[in-house]
C-alpha positions as CSV (number, residue, x, y, z in Angstrom):
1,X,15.2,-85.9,-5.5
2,X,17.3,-83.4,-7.5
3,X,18.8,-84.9,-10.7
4,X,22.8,-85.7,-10.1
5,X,24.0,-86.5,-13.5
6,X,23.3,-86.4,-17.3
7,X,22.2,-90.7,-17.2
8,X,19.6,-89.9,-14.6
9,X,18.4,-86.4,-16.4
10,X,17.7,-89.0,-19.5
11,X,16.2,-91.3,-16.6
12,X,13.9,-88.5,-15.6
13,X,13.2,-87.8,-19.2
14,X,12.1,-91.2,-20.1
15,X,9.6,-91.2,-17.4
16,X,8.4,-88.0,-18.1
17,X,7.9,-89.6,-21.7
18,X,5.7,-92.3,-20.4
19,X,3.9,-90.3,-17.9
20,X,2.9,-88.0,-21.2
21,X,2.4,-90.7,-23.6
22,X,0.1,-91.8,-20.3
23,X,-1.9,-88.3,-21.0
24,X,-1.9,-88.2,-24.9
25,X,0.3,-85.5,-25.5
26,X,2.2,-87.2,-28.4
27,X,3.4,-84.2,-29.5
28,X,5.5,-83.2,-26.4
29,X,6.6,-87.0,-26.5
30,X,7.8,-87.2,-29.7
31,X,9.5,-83.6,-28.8
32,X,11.0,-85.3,-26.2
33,X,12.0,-88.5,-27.3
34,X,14.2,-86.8,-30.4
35,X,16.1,-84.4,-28.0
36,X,17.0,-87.8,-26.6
37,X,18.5,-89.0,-30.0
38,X,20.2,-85.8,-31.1
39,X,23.8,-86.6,-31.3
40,X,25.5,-83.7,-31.1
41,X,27.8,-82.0,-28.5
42,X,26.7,-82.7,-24.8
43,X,26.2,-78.9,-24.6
44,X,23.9,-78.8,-27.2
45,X,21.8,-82.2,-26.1
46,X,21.3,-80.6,-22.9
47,X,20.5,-77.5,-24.3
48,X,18.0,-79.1,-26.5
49,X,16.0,-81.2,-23.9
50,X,16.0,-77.9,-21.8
51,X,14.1,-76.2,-25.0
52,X,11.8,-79.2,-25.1
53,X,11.3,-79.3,-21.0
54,X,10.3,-75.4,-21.4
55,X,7.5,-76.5,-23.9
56,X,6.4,-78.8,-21.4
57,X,6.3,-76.5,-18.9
58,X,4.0,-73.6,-21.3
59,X,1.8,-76.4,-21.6
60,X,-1.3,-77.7,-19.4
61,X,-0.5,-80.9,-18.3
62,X,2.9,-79.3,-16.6
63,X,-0.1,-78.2,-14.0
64,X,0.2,-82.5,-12.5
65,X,2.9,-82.7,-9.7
66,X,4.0,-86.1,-11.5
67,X,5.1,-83.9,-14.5
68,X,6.0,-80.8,-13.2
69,X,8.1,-82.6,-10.7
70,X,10.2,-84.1,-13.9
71,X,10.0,-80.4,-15.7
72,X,11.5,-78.4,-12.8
73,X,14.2,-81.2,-12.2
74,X,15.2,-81.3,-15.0
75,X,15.5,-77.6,-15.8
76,X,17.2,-76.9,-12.9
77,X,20.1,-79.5,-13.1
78,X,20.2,-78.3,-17.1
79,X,20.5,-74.5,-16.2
80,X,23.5,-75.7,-12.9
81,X,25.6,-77.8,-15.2
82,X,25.0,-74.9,-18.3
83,X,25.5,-72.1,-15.5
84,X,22.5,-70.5,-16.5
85,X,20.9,-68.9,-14.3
């Protein structure tokens, strides 16, 4: 289901946390979970959990559906609302 808004991109987010923290990759968690606490302009937060997805996605465990499911989504409602392409 592609991601609607920024609450259910943090939604998505979370999950993807657990679903790592699930797989040991603390690092990519803890990545995560600070992109989620940056308080800065809402530009800038997405831009920074769309840096943090992309390490995700150079990483192995993007290779599960479950995760690469939450990467893509994510990426891909960042890049519409930043109009990147």
């Amino acid at each position: 289901m592609p991601i609607e808004n920024n609450n259910a991109l943090y939604a998505s987010v979370r999950m993807l946390c657990r679903i790592l923290d699930e797989l040991n990759a603390t690092d990519l968690v803890s990545d995560l979970r600070g992109t989620l606490s940056v308080s800065s302009l809402p530009g800038e937060v997405l831009g920074e959990i769309r840096l943090s997805l992309r390490r995700v996605h150079d990483h192995k465990v993007y290779s599960r559906v479950d995760v690469g499911r939450h990467v893509d989504e994510g990426i891909a409602y960042i890049n519409k609302t930043l109009g990147v392409i």
